[in-house]
Phi, psi and omega in degrees: 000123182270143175307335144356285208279325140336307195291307188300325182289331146297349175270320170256019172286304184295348180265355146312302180301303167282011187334302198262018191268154197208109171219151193282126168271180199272030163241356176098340174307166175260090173215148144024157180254114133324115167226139176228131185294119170074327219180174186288160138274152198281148190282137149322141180303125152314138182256114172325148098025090177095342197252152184289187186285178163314135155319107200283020168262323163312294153014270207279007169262331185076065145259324169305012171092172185313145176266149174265052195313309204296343184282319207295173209254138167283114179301346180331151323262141225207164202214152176206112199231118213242125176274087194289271172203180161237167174224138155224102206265007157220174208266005164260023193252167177300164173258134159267071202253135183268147195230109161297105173261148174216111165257137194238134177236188193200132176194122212255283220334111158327352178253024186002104194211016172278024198281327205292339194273310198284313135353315165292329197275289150058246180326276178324314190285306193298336185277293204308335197262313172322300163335317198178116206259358207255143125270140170068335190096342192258309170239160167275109116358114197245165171235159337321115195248143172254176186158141168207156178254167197288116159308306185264169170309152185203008214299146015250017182244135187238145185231137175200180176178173221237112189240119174242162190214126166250144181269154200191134177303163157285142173258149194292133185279142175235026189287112166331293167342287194245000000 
């Protein structure tokens, strides 16, 4: 099983899990937990003032000049599920692959408390597996599952995530021989 295919099954595990989950965006709003496979997405190039948009081969070499984070849509609140490593420790053995979730929330509030939405998100990613150790029908959920919060201060945006480890079947040896 290549880990792809793991990280995409994780990814839409997680937009199940948060489906009905609800946190305040840097627009002030209640939306939805944005999840992405390994990373953000990169902000679109800014386009001058008058000029078409960028060539999309420019684009895709990263030529097209500085990107405009302050135009880009802020991803908050986010989920990120990241392929960390595997061990395969024979060579007819099972995979072992860890999946970083890093998760990001946004809370403006003065009472700087938004450690508690990433806790919650957590929580959830930790009930569902407790629960039911299978993802897909294809992996185990392995234990010890981690979880940590952000050392510095960051307000209003906090960041904490989740290090899961899956067991992904073996592929079967077909050497004659042994």
């Amino acid at each position: 099983m290549v880990a792809t295919f793991l990280q995409d099954d994780l990814v839409e595990e997680l937009k199940e899990i948060f489906k009905d989950f609800r946190l305040k965006n840097p627009m002030g709003e209640l939306s939805e937990i944005n999840v992405f496979p390994q990373e953000l997405p990169v902000p679109a190039p800014a386009t001058p003032p008058g000029e078409s948009e960028a060539d999309p081969v420019l684009l895709e070499e990263g030529l097209a000049g500085d990107t405009d984070p302050a135009g880009a849509e802020d991803p908050y609140p986010y989920a990120i599920v990241r392929i960390e490593d595997g061990e395969i420790r024979t060579i007819d053995g099972e995979q072992t692959i860890t999946l970083l979730i890093i998760l990001g929330a946004y809370d403006n509030s003065l009472k700087n408390q938004g450690h508690k939405d990433i806790l919650n998100m957590i929580q959830k990613i930790y009930e569902r597996f407790a629960k039911n150790a299978i993802l897909a029908g294809k992996y185990e959920c392995l234990h010890p599952m981690q979880w940590s919060l952000q050392e510095e201060g960051s307000y209003p945006y906090f960041i904490g995530g989740m290090a899961l480890s899956f067991s992904v079947a073996a592929i079967r040896r077909e050497d004659p021989y042994i």
